[in-house]
Kinemage of the C-alpha trace (Angstrom):
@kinemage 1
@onewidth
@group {chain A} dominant
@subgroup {mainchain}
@vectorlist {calphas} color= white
{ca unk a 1} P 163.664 6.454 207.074
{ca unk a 2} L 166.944 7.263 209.110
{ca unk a 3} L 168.990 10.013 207.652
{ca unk a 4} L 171.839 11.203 208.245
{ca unk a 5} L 172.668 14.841 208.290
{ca unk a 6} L 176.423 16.379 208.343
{ca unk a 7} L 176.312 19.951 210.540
{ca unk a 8} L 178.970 22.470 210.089
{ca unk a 9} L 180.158 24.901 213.160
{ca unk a 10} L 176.966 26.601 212.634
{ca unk a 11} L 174.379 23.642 212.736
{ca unk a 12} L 172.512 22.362 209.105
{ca unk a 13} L 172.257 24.998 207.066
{ca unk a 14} L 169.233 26.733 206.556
{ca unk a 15} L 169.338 26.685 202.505
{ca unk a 16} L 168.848 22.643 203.471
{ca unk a 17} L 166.295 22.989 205.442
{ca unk a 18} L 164.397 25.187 202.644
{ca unk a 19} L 164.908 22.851 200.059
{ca unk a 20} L 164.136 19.245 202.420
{ca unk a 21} L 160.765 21.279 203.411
{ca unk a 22} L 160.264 22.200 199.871
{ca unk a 23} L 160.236 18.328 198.823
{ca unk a 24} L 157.710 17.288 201.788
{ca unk a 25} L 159.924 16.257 204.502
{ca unk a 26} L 159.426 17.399 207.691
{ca unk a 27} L 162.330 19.192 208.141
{ca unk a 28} L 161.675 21.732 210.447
{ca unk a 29} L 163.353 20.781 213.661
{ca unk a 30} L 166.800 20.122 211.958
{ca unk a 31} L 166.921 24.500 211.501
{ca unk a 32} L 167.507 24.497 215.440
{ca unk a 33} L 168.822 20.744 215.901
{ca unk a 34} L 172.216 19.982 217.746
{ca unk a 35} L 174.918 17.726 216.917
{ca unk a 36} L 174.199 13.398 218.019
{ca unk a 37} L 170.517 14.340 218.331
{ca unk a 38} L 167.514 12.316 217.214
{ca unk a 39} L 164.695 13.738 216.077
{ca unk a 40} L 161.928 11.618 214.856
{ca unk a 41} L 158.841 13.118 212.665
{ca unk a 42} L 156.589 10.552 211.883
{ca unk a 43} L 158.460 7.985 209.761
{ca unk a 44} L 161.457 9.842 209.135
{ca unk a 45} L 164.434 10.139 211.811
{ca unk a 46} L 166.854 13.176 211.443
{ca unk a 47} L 170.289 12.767 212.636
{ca unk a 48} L 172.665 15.779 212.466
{ca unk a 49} L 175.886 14.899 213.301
{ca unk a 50} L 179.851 15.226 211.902
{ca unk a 51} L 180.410 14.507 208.493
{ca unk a 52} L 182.393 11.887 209.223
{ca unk a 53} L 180.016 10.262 211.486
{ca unk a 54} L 177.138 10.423 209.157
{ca unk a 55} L 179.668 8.654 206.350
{ca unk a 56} L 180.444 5.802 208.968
{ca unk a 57} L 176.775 5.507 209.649
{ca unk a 58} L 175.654 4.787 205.857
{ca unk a 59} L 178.842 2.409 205.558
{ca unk a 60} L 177.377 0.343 208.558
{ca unk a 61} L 173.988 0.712 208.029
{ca unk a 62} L 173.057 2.586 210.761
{ca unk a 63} L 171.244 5.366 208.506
{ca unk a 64} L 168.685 4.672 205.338
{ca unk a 65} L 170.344 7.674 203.781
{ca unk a 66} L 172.420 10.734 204.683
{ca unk a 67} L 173.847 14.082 203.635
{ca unk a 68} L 177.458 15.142 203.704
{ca unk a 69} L 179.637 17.670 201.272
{ca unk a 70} L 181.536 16.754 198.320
{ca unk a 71} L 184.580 17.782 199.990
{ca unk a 72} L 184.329 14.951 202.701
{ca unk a 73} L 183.191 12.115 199.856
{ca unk a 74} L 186.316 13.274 197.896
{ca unk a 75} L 188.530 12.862 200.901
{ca unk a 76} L 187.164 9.638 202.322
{ca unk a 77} L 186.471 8.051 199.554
{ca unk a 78} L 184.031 5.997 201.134
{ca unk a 79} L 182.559 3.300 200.305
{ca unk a 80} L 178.793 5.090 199.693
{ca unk a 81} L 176.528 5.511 196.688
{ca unk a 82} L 176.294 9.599 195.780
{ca unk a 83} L 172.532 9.955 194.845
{ca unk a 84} L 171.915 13.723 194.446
{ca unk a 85} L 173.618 17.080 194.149
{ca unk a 86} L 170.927 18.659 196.606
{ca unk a 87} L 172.847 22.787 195.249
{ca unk a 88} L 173.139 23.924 198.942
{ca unk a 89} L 176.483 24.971 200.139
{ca unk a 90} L 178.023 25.633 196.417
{ca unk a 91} L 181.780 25.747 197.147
{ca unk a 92} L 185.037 24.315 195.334
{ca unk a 93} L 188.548 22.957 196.826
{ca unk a 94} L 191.280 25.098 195.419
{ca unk a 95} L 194.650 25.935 195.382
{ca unk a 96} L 196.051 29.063 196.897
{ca unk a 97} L 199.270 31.033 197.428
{ca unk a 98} L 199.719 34.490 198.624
{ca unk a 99} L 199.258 36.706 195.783
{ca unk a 100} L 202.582 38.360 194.366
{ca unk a 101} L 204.695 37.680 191.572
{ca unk a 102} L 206.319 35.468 193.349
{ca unk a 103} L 204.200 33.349 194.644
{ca unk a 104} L 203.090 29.705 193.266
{ca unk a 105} L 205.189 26.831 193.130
{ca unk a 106} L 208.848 28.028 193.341
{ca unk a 107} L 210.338 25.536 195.132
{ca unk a 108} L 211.063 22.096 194.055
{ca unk a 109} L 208.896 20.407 196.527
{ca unk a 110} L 206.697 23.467 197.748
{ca unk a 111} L 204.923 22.653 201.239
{ca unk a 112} L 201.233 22.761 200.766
{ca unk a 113} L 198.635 22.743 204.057
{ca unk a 114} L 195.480 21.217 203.824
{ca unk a 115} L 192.864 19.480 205.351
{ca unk a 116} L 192.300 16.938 202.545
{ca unk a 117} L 195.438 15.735 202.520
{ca unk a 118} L 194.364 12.545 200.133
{ca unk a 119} L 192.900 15.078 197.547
{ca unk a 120} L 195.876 16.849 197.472
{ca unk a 121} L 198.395 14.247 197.351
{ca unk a 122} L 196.058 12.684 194.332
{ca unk a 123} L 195.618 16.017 192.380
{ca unk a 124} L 199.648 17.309 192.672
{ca unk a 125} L 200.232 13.222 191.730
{ca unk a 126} L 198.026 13.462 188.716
{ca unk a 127} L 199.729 16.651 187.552
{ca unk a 128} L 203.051 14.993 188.343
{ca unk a 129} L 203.951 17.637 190.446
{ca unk a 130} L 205.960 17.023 193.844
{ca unk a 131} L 204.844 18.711 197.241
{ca unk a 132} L 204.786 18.336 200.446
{ca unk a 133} L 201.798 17.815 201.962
{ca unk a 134} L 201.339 19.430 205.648
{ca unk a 135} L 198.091 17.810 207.456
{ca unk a 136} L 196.232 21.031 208.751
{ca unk a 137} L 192.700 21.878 209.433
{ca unk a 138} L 192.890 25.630 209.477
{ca unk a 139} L 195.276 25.760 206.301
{ca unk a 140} L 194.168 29.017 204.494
{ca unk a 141} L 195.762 30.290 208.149
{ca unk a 142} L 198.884 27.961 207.517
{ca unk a 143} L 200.839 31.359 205.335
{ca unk a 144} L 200.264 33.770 207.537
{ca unk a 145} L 201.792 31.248 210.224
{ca unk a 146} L 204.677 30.631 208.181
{ca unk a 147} L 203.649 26.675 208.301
{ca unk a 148} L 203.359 26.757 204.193
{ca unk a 149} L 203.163 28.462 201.374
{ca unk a 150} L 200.559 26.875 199.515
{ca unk a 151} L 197.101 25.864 200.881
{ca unk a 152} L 194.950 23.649 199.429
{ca unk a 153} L 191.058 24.435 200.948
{ca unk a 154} L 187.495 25.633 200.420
{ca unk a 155} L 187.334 28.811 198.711
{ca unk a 156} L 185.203 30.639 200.834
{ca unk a 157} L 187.950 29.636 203.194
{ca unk a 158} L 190.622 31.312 201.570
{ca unk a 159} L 188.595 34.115 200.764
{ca unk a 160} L 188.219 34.803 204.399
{ca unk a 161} L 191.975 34.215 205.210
{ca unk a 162} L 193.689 36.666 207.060
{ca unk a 163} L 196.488 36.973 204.565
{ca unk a 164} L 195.765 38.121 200.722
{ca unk a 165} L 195.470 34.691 199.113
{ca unk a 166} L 195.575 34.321 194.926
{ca unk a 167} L 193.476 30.714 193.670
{ca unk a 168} L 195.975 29.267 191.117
{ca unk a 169} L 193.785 26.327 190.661
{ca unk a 170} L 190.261 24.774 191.353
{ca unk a 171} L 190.796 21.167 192.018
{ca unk a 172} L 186.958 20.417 192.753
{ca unk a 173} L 183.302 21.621 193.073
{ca unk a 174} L 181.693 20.658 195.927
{ca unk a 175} L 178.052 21.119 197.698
{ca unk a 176} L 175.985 18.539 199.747
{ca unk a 177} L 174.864 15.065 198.163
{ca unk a 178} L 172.754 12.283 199.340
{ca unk a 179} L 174.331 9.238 199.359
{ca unk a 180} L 173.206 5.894 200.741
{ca unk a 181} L 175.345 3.011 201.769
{ca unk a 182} L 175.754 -0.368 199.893
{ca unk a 183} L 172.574 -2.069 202.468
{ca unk a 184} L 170.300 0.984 202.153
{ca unk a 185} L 170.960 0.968 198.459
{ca unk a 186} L 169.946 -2.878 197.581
{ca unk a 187} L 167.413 -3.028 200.463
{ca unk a 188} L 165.300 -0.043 199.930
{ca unk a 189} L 165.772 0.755 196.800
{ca unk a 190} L 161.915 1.488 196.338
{ca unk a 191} L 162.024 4.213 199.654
{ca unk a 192} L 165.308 5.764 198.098
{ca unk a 193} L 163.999 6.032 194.656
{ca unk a 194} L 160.878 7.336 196.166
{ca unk a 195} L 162.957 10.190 198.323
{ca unk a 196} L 164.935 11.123 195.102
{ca unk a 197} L 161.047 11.942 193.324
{ca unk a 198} L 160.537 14.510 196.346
{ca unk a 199} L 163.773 16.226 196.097
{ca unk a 200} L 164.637 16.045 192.635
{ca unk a 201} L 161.728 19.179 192.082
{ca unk a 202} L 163.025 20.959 194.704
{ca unk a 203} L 166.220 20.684 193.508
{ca unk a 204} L 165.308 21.820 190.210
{ca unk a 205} L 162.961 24.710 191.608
């Protein structure tokens, strides 16, 4: 099989390389592996790469499987099958404003900086609630810059913000799936069901 495999700034996480070993893949090259590498153990073919790349790749076919975080499925909205919370990389989307008793929403349309601006704009929509949403990758920064008042990010994000940020909401929980795209899924349903039996214990365990 050809999967997929999102890396963060720091490469694929080791806690995913623990638990792929621990199901019988042979996983061991991805806990050094560069981005748009291919690394090929016997029938399998790792492919770290963006999160967004490995998405594309499952919509086109291009990979038998691949793993990305919630965060990026709930932004995209793509058009992949989730198959498995794999419980590495445990996090949740929030919403944050400088703590004080004066913080939160106070004005009418309070600016909010994010880098899921689609999540946002759907959970402020579903609350009926009015903002303005600021497109920003490093948003739990976005205060502290004076860009916005409200940030909408992962948590560990805003925990490491340089300004004192207070959660006023959790919008989602997140952590890496596997997901397969709409070919993979009808195609090989028999290798896919047979990769959810390995991982599936060492989920569990």
């Amino acid at each position: 099989m050809r999967i997929g495999v999102a890396t963060g700034g720091a490469g694929v996480p080791a806690a995913l390389a623990d638990v792929l070993e621990a199901a019988g893949l042979p996983a061991a090259a991805l806990r050094t592996a560069s981005a748009a590498a291919l690394i090929t153990v016997g029938d399998t073919t790792w492919v770290p790469a963006s999160g967004a790349d490995v998405l594309a790749g499952c919509v086109r076919g291009a990979f038998d499987a691949g793993i990305v975080g919630k965060d990026l499925l709930l932004e995209e909205d793509a058009d992949v099958y989730e198959l498995l919370d794999l419980g590495v990389g445990a996090d949740a989307i929030v919403y944050a404003t400088p703590r004080g008793p004066a913080a939160g929403r106070v004005r009418s349309r309070p600016r909010v900086a994010t880098p899921y601006p689609r999540v946002t704009r759907r959970h402020f929509g579903a609350t009926g609630s009015q903002v303005e949403v600021i497109g920003f990758g490093a948003a739990a920064l976005a205060p502290a810059l004076g860009i916005a008042p409200g940030v909408v990010d992962l948590r560990s994000r805003v925990a490491a913000a340089p300004l004192d940020l207070e959660v006023r909401e959790e919008i989602a929980a997140v952590s890496l799936r596997l997901v397969a795209g709409r070919a993979a899924h009808a195609l090989l349903a028999d290798e896919l069901v047979a990769l959810l039996e390995r991982l599936r214990p060492s989920r569990e365990g």
